[in-house]
Structures are given as structure tokens and as C-alpha cells.
C-alpha positions as CSV (number, residue, x, y, z in Angstrom):
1,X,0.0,0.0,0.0
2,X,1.8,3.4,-0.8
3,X,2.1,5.6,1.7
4,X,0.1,8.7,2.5
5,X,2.1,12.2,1.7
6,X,2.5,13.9,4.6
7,X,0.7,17.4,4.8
8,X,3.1,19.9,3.8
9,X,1.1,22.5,6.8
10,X,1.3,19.5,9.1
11,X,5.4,19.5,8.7
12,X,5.4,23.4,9.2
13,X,3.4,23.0,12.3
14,X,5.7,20.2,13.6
15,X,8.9,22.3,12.9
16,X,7.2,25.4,14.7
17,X,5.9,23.8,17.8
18,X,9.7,22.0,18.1
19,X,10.8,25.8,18.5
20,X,7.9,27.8,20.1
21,X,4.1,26.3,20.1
22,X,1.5,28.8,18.8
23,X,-2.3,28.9,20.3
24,X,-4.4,27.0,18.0
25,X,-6.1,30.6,17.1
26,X,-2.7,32.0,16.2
27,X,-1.6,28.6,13.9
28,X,-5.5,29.3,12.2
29,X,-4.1,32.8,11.7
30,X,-0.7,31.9,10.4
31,X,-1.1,28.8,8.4
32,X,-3.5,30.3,6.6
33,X,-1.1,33.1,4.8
34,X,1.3,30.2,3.1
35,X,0.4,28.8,-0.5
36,X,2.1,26.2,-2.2
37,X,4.9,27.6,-4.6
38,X,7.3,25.3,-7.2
39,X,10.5,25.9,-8.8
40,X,12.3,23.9,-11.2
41,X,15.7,23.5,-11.0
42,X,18.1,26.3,-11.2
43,X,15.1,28.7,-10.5
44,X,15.8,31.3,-8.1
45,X,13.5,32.1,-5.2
46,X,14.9,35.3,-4.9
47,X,18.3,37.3,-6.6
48,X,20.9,39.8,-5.4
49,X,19.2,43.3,-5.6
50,X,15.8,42.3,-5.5
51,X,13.9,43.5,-2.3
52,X,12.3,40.5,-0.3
53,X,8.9,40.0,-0.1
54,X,8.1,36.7,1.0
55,X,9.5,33.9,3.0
56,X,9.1,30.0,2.3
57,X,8.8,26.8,4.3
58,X,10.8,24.2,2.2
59,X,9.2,20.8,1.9
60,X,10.7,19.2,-0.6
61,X,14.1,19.5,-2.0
62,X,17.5,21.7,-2.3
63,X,18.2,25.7,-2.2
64,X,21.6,27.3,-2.0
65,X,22.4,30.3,-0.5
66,X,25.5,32.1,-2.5
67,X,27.1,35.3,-3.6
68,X,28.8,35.5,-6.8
69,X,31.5,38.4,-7.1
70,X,32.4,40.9,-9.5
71,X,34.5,38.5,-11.4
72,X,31.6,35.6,-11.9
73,X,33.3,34.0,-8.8
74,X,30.4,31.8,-6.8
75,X,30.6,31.0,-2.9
76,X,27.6,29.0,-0.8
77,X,27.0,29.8,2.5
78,X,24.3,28.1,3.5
79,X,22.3,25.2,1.6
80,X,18.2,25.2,2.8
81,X,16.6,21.6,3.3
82,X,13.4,19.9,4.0
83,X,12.0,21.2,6.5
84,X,13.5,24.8,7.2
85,X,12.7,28.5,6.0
86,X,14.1,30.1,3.4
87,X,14.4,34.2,2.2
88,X,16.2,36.6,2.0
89,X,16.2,37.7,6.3
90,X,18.4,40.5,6.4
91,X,16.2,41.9,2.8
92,X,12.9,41.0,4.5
93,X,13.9,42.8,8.0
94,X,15.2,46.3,6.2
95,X,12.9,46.0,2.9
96,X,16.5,47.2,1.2
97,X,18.1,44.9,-1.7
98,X,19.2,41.5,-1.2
99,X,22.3,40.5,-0.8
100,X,22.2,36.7,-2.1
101,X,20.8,34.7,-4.2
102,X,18.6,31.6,-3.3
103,X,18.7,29.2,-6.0
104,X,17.3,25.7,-6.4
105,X,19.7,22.9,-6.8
106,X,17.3,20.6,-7.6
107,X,12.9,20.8,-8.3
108,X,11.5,22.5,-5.0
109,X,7.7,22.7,-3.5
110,X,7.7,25.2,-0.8
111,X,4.4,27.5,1.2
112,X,5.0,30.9,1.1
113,X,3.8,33.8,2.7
114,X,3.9,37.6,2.8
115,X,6.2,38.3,5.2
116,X,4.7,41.9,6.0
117,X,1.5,39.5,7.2
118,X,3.1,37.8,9.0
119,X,4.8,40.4,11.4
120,X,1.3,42.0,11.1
121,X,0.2,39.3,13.3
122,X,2.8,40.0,16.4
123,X,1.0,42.7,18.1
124,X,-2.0,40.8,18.5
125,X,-0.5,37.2,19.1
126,X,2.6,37.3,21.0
127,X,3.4,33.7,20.6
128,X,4.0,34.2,16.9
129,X,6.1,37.0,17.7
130,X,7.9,34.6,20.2
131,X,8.2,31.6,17.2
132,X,10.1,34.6,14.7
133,X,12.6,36.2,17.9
134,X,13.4,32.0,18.6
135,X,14.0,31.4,14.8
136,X,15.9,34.4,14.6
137,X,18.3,33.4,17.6
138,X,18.7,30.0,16.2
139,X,20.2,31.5,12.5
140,X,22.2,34.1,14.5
141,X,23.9,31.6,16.3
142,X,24.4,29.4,13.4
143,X,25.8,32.0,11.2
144,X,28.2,33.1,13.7
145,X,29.4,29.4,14.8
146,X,29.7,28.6,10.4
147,X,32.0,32.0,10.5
148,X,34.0,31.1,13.5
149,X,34.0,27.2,11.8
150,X,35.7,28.4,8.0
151,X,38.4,30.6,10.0
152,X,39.8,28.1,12.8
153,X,38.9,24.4,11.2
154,X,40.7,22.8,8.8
155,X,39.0,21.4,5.4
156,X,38.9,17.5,6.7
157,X,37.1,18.8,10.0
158,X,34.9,20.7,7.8
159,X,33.9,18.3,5.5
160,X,33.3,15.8,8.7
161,X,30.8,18.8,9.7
162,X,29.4,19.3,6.9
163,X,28.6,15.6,6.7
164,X,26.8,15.7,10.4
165,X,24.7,19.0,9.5
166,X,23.3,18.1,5.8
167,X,23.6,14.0,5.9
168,X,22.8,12.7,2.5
169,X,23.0,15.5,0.6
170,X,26.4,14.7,-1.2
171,X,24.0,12.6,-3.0
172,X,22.1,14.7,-4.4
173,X,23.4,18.1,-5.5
174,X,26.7,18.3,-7.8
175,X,30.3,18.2,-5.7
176,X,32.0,21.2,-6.7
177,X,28.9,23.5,-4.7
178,X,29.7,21.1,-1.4
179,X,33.5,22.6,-2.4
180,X,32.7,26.6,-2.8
181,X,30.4,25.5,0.8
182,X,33.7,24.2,2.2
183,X,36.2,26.9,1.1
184,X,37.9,24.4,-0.9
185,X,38.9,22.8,-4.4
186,X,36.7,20.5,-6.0
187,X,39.7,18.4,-6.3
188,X,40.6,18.9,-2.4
189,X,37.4,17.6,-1.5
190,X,38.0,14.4,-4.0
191,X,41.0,14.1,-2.2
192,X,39.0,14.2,1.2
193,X,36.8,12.2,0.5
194,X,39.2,9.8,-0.6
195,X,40.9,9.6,2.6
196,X,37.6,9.0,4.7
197,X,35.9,6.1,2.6
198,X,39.3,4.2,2.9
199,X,40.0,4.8,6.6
């Protein structure tokens, strides 16, 4: 018998309640502003110098976050998976330009929603406001523990990370963005990985 698919609202509202549970009043409120949005791969959810308008609950598939520089040069910093949120944060916050792109790496379903509704919601139900300032710690901490990570570990320790924090995604996306994620050469990595499946 094949499987039911899980409800993509019902995933939201596992990953919220795992951070801060709403009232069911303020989940009616808030699950009601996402509808389902797909991108085909190599898409982008959003692009550098675009101003943010919505964020997205991924439930199925791959986004990179990256910055390309003036010479075409690209570098990941973060890759999105099923079941996290995705936008441009700092572009949302400010309503200035975006600094990143968010790209597909393979097809994507994600809910979206206005994210001017949602913080229209805080004044009037404070445990939504408490979900956002949680989810907002969590990335803060995680972007400054990745920054402290690239400057004091060395590529094998990385890697070894990497493989902990994303497990299973080396299958599915193409090596050399795992590489630019690293800091590294896509041959350093081969080399890398070398060493660890014969050790």
C-alpha cells in the first residue's frame, strides 16, 4: 500500500511547535497566509538586488544560498533543506536589496507567505512573535558558529561537519557547490573524500 504524503502545513506545524508552540487561534491565523509555490531547478527564489517579499517553508528539495563576485566567482554559504525556512532575512527585515541569491539545486515545493502578514500578526498574538525572535536566535547563532567554523577548522574537519549538519546531501546536488560551501577545491574535496571512505 503506498504511503500517504504527509501534509506539507502538518510539517510546518511540527517544525514550529519544536521551536515555540502557537495557540491553535494564532496557527489558524498563520497557516492560513502560506500557498504552495514550485521551482524547477536552477530557478531562483529570490536574486541579489531584489527586495524581499516573502518567506518559504521548504518541503521538498535543495536551495543554495551564495554570492557571486564581480569576477563571476560563486561562494555558498548556507544550503536550505526539507524542513527549514528560506528568504532573504536580512532583505525582509530592512525591505533594502538583497544581498544573495537563493537558487534551487534541484525541483522545489515550498508555502509561502507575505512576510509583512506575518509580522502584522505579532502585536496581536505574541506567541507568533515569540516563534520569529526563537527562529531568529537559532540563524544568528548558526551563522556566527559557520563563520568562526571556516576561520579556525581545517578542510577534513569541515567536511566531517558538513557531513553531520546536511547527511545525505552529497547525493544529491553536484560536488563542486559542497566545495565553494567548504572553502575548498573540488579536487581537495575528492581528495577528502578519498581519505575517509578508505580509513
Amino acid at each position: 500500500m503506498r504511503a500517504n504524503k504527509p501534509n506539507p502545513l502538518e510539517l510546518l506545524k511540527e517544525y514550529v511547535e519544536k521551536i515555540s508552540p502557537l495557540g491553535p487561534h494564532t496557527w489558524e491565523q498563520f497557516a492560513r497566509l502560506f500557498i504552495c509555490k514550485r521551482l524547477k531547478k536552477n530557478d531562483y527564489f529570490i536574486r541579489e538586488g531584489e527586495v524581499a517579499h516573502e518567506i518559504g517553508f521548504l518541503t521538498t528539495g535543495v536551495i543554495r544560498a551564495f554570492h557571486r563576485n564581480a569576477e563571476g566567482t560563486e561562494y555558498n554559504k548556507h544550503f536550505f533543506v526539507p524542513h527549514s525556512f528560506t528568504g532573504g532575512y536580512s532583505s525582509l527585515v530592512t525591505q533594502r536589496p538583497n544581498l544573495i541569491h537563493h537558487q534551487a539545486l534541484t525541483d522545489c515545493e515550498l508555502y509561502v507567505a507575505p512576510y509583512s502578514r506575518i509580522t502584522e500578526l505579532f502585536d496581536s498574538h505574541q506567541d507568533l512573535e515569540r516563534f520569529a525572535r526563537k527562529q531568529a536566535e537559532q540563524y544568528f547563532v548558526y551563522k556566527e558558529k559557520r563563520e568562526i567554523d571556516i576561520v579556525l577548522l581545517n578542510a577534513d574537519m569541515r567536511y566531517l561537519q558538513f557531513q553531520q549538519e546536511y547527511p545525505g546531501l552529497q547525493q544529491l546536488i553536484p560536488q563542486y557547490h559542497i566545495a565553494s560551501y567548504l572553502g575548498i577545491t573540488p579536487t581537495q574535496l575528492s581528495r577528502i573524500r578519498r581519505k575517509f571512505s578508505q580509513s
